[in-house]
N, C-alpha and C positions, 0 to 999 in steps of 0.2 A: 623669517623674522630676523632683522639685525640687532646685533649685539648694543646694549647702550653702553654710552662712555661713559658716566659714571658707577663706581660701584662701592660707592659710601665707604670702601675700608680704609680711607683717609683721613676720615675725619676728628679722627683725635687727634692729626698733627703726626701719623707715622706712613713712612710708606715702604716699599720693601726692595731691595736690593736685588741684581740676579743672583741668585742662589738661596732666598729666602729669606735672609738675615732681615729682619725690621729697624729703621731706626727713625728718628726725627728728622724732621725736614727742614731743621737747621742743621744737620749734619752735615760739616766741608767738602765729602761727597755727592751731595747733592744738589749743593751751592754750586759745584766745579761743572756737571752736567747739565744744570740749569741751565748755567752762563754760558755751556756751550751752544744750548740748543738757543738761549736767546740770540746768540750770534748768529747760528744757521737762519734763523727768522731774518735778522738784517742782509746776509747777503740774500736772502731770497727777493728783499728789497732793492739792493742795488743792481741787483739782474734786472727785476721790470724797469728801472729804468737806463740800462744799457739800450744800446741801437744795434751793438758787433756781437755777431753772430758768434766768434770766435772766445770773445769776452766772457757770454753766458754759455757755452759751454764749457770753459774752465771754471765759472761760478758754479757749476751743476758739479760740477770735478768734485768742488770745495766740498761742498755741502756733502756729496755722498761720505765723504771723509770724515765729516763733523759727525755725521751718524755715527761711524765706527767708533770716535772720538768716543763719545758721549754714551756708545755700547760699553766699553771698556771701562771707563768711570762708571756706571751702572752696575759692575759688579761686585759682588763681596771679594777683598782679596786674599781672605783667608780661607773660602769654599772654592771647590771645583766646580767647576758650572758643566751640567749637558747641555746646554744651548753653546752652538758653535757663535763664536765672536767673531766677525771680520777681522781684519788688522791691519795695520799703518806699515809704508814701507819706506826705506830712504826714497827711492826716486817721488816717492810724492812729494819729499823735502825738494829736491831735484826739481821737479817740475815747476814748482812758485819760482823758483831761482830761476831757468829760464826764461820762462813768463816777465821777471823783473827786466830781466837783461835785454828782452825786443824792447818792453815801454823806456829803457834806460836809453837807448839808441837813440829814441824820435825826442825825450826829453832836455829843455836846456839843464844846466848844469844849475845847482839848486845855490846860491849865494846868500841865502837869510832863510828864516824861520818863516814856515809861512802858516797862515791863521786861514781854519776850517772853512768854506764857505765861500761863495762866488757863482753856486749852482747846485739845484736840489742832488740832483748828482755827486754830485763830490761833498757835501756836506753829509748826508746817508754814507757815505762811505767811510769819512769821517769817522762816525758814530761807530760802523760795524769795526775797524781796527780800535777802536778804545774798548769796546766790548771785548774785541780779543784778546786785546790785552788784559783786561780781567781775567778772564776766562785763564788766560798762561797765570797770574796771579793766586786761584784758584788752585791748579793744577803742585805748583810752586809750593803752595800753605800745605796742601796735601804732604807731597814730599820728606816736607820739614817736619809734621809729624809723624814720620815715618812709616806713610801708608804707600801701598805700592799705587803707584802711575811709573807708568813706562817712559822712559826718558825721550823715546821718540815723539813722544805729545806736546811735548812741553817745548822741543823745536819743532815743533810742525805749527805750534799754535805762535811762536813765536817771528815765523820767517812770514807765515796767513799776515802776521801783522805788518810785518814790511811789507808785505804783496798791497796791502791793504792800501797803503800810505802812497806806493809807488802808482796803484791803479788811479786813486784821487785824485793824483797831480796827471796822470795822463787820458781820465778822462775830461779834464778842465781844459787842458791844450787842444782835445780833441773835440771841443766846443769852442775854444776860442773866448774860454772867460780866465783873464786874467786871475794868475794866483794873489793871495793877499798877501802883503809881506808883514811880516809884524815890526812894527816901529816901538820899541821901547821909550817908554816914557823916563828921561835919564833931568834930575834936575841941577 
């Protein structure tokens, strides 16, 4: 017999922390690993509609990370937890930075502001780097009240967003749909 997924202890609005702690599910904690995992949803998005092989593998990269992410926010940071936690390392930071630096190569040189859209592709993509940016926002508010998040998340989630922005504009080249440039309305 499998287990079901729901098990009603939520339903007043609490739910529980690693390490037992209960609190509200407005709690900036939970808000911060939400918005992670809604991110991991979007790139799971922009992988199905990737073509390169090499792409959704680094999309899979991503996401295993956003788990770790979203493991870490997940726990109480005032208990010690027995469940072992993954963890985040520079070279993952590393790794988006190379990644930018091939797409940077084949990209033209960016000369204006350019506006989301031109292809479901690159608009989802779109989406999931403003989500990240949340999610670094998130992470950020945390911080400020002085709850612990690891400083490595907060540039990991931060540079995901430039990966983000950089992958947009080169999977649009790599369709061959013109980026949008924004034209200010100046009177």
């Amino acid at each position: 017999m499998s287990m079901k997924i729901y098990t009603k202890t939520g339903d007043a609005g609490k739910t529980s922390l690693i390490g037992g702690t209960k609190v509200f599910k407005s709690n900036p904690r939970i808000e911060a690993y939400g918005t992670v995992d809604e991110l991991n949803s979007y790139i799971g998005l922009v992988s199905d509609f990737s073509v390169d092989d090499h792409i959704k593998n680094i999309l899979k990269e991503i996401q295993d990370r956003l788990f770790t992410i979203g493991s870490e926010l997940a726990c109480d940071p005032n208990k010690e937890t027995k469940v072992s936690i993954p963890d985040l390392h520079e070279s993952d930071v590393e790794l988006l930075e190379k990644e930018m630096d091939k797409m940077d190569e084949e990209l033209p040189v960016m000369k204006h502001f350019i506006l989301p859209g031109g292809l479901p592709a690159v608009s989802f993509t779109h989406v999931a780097r403003c989500v990240c940016r949340r999610a670094e926002r998130c992470c950020v508010n945390l911080k400020e009240k002085e709850e612990k998040v690891d400083a490595l998340v907060i540039k990991y989630l931060n540079r995901l967003s430039d990966y983000l922005f950089t992958l947009a504009r080169y999977t649009g080249m790599k369709n061959n749909a013109p980026e949008i440039t924004w034209k200010p309305r100046i009177k």
